[in-house]
C-alpha positions in Angstrom: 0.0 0.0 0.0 2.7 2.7 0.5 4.8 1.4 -2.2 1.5 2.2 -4.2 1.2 6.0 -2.2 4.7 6.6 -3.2 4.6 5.4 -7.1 1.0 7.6 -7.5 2.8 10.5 -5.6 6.2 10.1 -7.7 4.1 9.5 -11.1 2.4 13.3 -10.0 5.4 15.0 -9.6 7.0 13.7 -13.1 3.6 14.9 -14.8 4.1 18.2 -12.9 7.7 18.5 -14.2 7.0 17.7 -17.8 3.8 19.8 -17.4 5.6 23.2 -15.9 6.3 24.6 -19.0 2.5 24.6 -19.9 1.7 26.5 -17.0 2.2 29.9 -17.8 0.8 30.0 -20.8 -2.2 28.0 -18.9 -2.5 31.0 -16.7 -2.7 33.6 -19.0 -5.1 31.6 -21.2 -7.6 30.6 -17.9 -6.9 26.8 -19.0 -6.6 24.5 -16.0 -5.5 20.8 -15.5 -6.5 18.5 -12.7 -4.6 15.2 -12.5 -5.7 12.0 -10.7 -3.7 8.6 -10.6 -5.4 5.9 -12.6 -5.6 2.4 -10.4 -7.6 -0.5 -10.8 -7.0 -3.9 -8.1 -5.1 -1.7 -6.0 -2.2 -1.1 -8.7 -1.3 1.9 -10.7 -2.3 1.7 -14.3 -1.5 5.0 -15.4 -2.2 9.1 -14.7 -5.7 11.0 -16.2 -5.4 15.0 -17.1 -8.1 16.9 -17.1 -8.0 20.1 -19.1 -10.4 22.9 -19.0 -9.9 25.2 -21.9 -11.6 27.8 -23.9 -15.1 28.6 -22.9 -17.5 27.0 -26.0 -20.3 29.6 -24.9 -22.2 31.5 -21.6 -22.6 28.0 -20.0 -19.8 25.2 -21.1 -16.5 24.5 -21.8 -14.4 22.9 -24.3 -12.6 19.8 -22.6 -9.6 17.8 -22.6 -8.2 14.1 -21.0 -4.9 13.0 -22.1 -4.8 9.4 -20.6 -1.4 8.1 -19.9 0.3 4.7 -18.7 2.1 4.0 -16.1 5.4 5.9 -17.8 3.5 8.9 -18.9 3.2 7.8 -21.9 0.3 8.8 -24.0 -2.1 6.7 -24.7 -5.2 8.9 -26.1 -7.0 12.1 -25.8 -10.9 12.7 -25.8 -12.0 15.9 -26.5 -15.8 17.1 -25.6 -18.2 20.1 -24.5 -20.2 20.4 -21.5 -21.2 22.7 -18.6 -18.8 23.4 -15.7 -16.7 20.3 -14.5 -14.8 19.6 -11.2 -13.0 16.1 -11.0 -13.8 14.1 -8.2 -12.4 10.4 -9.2 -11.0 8.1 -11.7 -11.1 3.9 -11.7 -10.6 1.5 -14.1 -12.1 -1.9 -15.5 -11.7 -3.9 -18.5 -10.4 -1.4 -20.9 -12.9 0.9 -19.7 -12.0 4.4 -17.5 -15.1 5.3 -14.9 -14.6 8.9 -14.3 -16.6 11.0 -11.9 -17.6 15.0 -11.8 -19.0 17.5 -10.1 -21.4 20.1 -12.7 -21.8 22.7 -11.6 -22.8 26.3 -12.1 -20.9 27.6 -10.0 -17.2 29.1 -11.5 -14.4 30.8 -10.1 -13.9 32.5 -7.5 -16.7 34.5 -5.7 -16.3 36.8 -2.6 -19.3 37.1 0.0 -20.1 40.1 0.9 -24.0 39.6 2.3 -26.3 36.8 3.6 -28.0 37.6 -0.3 -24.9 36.8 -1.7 -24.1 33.4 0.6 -28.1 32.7 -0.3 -27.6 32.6 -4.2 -24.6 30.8 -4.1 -26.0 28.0 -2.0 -28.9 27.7 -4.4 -26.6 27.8 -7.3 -24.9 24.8 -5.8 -28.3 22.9 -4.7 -28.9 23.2 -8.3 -25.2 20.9 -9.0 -25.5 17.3 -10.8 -23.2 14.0 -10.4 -21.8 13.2 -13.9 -20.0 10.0 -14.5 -18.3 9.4 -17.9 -17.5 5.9 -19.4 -14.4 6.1 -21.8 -12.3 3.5 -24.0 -9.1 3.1 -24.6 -10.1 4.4 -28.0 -11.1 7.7 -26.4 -14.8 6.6 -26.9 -17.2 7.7 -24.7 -19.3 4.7 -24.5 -21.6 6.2 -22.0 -22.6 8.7 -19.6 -24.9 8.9 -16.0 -26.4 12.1 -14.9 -28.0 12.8 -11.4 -29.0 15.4 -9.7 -27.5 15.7 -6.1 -27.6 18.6 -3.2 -24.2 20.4 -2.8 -22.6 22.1 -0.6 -20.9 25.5 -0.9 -17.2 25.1 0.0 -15.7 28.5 1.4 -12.2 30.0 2.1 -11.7 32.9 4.6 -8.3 34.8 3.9 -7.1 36.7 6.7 -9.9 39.2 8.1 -11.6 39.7 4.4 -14.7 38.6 3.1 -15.5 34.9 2.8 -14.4 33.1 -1.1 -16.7 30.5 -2.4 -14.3 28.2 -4.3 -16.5 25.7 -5.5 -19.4 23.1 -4.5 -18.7 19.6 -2.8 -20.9 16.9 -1.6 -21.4 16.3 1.7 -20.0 13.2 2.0 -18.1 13.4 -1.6 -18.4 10.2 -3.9 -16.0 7.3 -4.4 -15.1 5.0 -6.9 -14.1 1.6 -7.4 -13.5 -1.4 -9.7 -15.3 -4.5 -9.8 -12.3 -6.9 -11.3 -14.5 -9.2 -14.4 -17.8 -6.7 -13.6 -17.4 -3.2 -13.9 -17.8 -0.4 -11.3 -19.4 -0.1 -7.7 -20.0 3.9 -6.9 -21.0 5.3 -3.8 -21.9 9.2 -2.9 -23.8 11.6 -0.6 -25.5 14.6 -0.1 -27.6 15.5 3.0 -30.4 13.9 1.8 -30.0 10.8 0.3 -26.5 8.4 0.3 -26.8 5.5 -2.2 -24.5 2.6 -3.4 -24.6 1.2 -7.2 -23.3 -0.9 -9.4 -22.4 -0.5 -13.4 -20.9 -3.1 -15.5 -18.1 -2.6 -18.0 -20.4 -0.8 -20.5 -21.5 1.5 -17.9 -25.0 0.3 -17.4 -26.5 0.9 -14.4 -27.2 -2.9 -13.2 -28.6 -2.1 -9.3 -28.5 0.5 -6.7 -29.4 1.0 -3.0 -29.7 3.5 -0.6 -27.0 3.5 2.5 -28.1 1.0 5.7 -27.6 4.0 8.2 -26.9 7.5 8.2 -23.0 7.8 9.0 -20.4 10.8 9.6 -18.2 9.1 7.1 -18.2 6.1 4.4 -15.6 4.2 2.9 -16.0 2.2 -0.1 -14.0 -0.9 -0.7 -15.0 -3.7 -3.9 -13.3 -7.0 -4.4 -14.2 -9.9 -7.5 -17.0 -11.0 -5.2 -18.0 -8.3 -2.5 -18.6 -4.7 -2.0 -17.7 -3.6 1.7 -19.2 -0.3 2.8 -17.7 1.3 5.7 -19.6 3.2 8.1 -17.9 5.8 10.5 -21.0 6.5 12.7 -21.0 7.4 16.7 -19.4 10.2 17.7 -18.8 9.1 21.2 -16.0 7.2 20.2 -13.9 9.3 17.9 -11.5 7.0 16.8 -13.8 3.9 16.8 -17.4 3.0 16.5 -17.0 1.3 12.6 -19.4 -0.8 11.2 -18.7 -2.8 7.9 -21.6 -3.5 5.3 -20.9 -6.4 3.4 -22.8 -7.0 -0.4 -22.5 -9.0 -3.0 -21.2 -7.7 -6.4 -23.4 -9.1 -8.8 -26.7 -7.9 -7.3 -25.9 -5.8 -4.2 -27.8 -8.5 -2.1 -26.8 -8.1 1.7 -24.5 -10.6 3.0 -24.0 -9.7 6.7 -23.0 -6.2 8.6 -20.9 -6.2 11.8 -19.3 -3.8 14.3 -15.5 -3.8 14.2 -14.7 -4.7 17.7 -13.0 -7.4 19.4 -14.4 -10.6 21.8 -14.4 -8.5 24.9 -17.0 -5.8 22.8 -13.8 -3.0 22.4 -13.6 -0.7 19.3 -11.2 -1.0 16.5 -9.5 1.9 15.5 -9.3 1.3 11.5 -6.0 2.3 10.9 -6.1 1.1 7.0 -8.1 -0.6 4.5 -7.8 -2.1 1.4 -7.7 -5.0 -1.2 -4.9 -7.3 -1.1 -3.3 -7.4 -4.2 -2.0 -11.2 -4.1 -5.3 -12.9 -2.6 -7.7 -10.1 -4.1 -9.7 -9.8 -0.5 -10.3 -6.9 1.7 -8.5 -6.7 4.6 -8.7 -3.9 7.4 -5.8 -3.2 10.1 -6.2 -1.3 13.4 -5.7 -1.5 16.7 -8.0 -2.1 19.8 -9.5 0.9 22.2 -8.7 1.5 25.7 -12.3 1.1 26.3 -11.7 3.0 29.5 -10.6 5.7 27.4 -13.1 5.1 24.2 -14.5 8.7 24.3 -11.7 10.3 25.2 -9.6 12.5 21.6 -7.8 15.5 23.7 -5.3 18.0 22.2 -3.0 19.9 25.1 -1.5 22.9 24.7 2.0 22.3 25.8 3.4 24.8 27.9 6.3 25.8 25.0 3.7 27.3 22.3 5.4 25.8 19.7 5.0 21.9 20.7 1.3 20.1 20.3 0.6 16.7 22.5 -2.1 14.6 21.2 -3.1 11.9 23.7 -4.8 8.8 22.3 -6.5 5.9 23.7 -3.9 3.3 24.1 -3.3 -0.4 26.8 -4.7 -0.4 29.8 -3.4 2.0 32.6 -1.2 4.0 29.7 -1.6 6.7 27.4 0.1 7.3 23.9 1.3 10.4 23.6 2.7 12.5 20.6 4.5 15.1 21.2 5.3 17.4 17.6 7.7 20.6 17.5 6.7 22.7 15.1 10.2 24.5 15.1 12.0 20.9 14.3 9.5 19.8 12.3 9.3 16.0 13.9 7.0 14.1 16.3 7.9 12.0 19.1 6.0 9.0 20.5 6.0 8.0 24.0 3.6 5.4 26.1 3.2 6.7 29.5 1.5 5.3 32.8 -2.2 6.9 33.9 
C-alpha cells in the first residue's frame, strides 16, 4: 500500500515537471488541469489530465483528458463540450475508465459580501449534478450517467476579508471503485439521500441502493465478489465505532454487517483498509481501544507554544502520547503510565 502511495505520488510529480512549461501560458489563457492517478486492483495503471480550456459559450467548456500509462506515456486524448466540471475520481475496469464529476454552475472565484450573496450561491450549488463518464481506450465515450445531487458551498476565509466560495462539494463526496471481471461499484452523498450502485463494464447501471444508516463518514471498498461499505457512525467514540456492510457484487444483495470490535465488545481503530493485491480480498488493520478511554480524543496545549501533544487511547493504565515541534519539524511518541 505505500509502495503504491509513493509510485502515485512520484508519477504526480513527473507529470508536474514535464507539465511546468504549460503553466504559464495556462495562466494567462484561464486553462486549467486537474490530474488523478489511474488504479484498478489496488495497482497503478497509469495518470488521467483533465483540461479545461476555452469557454465554448455563456454556460460550457471545451474539454480535454490526455490518458497516460504508467510511464506517462500517451495513450489517447478525448476531447468534448459540457457545462462546468470539477473532477472528483477516476477507476478503471476492463479497458474501460469510470470517471466522476461535479457540474456545476458555479465558477471561479466569488467573494461574500452579504447573507444575499451566501443565499444565491448556496442555491446555485443545490442546483449541482453528479456526472460519470465511461471512456475507451479508444477515447470513446461509451456512456454517460447524470444525477442530480444537493451540494454544498465550500468557502475559504483569507485573513480578516470577506469569505471566497471556491467551488461546490458533496457532503459526503463520492468514491469509486473497480469491480475486477464486472465493472464499477460507486458510492456518494449529499444531505439527503446516500446511495450505493453498481455499473458493468459498459457503464450500465445494473442495481442501486440506498446506504443502511446515516454515517459521519463512508468508505468504499470492492473486491471480484464483494462490496464492503464502511460506516464511521457514533461520535462518542472518535476514533472507533466502525461498522462494515458487506454486499455481493453481482446484485448488491446483503450478505452480513458487523461492528468492528473485538471478543471482549472493544472498538477498532481502523487504521487502514484495502484489497490485497496477491489474494484479491479486503483486509482492514487497526488496533484495539482502551475502552476505559473510548470517548476520550484531547489535544493539550504544551506549555512551550510551539510543541502540540495529542493523547490517544492506548493499553490499559497507559496513554500514547505524541508530542510534535513545530520548530523541528518531527513528532515523538511515547507510552506513559495513567
Amino acid at each position: 500500500m505505500k509502495i503504491l502511495g509513493s509510485s502515485a505520488i512520484l508519477l504526480l510529480f513527473c507529470f508536474g515537471l514535464r507539465a511546468q512549461t504549460k503553466i504559464f501560458r495556462e495562466v494567462g489563457e484561464d486553462i486549467s488541469t486537474q490530474m488523478r492517478a489511474i488504479t484498478q486492483d489496488n495497482a497503478l495503471v497509469g495518470c488521467l489530465a483533465f483540461t479545461r480550456l476555452e469557454k465554448a459559450s455563456e454556460d460550457s467548456f471545451n474539454y480535454r483528458i490526455t490518458i497516460m500509462d504508467e510511464n506517462l506515456n500517451d495513450i489517447g486524448t478525448v476531447n468534448f463540450r459540457q457545462a462546468n466540471l470539477v473532477l472528483q475520481t477516476v477507476s478503471f475496469e476492463a479497458n474501460v475508465l469510470c470517471i466522476g464529476y461535479i457540474q456545476t454552475s458555479l465558477t471561479g472565484m466569488q467573494k461574500i459580501r452579504s447573507h444575499n450573496g451566501l443565499q444565491k450561491a448556496e442555491d446555485a450549488a443545490s442546483y449541482s449534478h453528479i456526472l460519470l463518464q465511461f471512456i475507451n481506450l479508444d477515447g470513446k465515450v461509451i456512456n454517460t450517467y447524470y444525477k442530480d445531487a444537493h451540494m454544498e458551498v465550500r468557502l475559504a476565509q483569507v485573513s480578516h476579508r470577506a469569505p471566497v466560495v471556491i467551488g461546490a462539494e458533496l457532503k459526503y463526496g463520492m468514491q469509486i471503485k473497480n469491480i475486477p471481471k464486472h465493472g464499477f461499484a460507486f458510492f456518494y452523498g449529499d444531505d439527503m439521500m446516500q446511495k450505493l450502485l453498481v455499473f458493468d463494464d459498459k457503464g450500465e447501471l445494473r442495481h442501486e441502493i440506498e446506504s443502511p444508516m446515516l454515517a459521519e463518514r463512508y468508505y468504499l471498498l470492492a473486491s471480484g465478489e464483494d462490496i464492503y461499505l464502511m460506516l464511521k457512525q457514533n461520535e462518542r467514540v472518535p476514533e472507533g465505532a466502525f461498522t462494515l456492510f458487506d454486499y455481493s457484487a453481482r446484485d448488491l444483495r446483503p450478505k452480513s454487517n458487523f461492528d468492528l470490535r473485538d471478543g471482549y465488545d472493544n472498538w477498532l481503530k481502523v487504521l487502514s483498509s484495502d484489497i490485497d493485491p496477491a489474494s484479491g480480498d479486503a483486509y482492514i488493520a487497526g488496533c484495539i481501544i482502551n475502552p476505559k478511554r473510548e470517548n476520550q480524543f484531547l489535544t493539550i496545549p504544551h506549555k512551550d507554544g510551539n510543541v502540540k501533544i495529542n493523547v490517544f487511547p492506548a493499553k490499559e493504565g497507559h496513554m500514547m502520547v505524541a508530542e510534535y515541534n513545530k520548530k523541528e519539524k518531527f513528532t515523538r511518541f511515547s507510552i506513559e503510565a495513567l
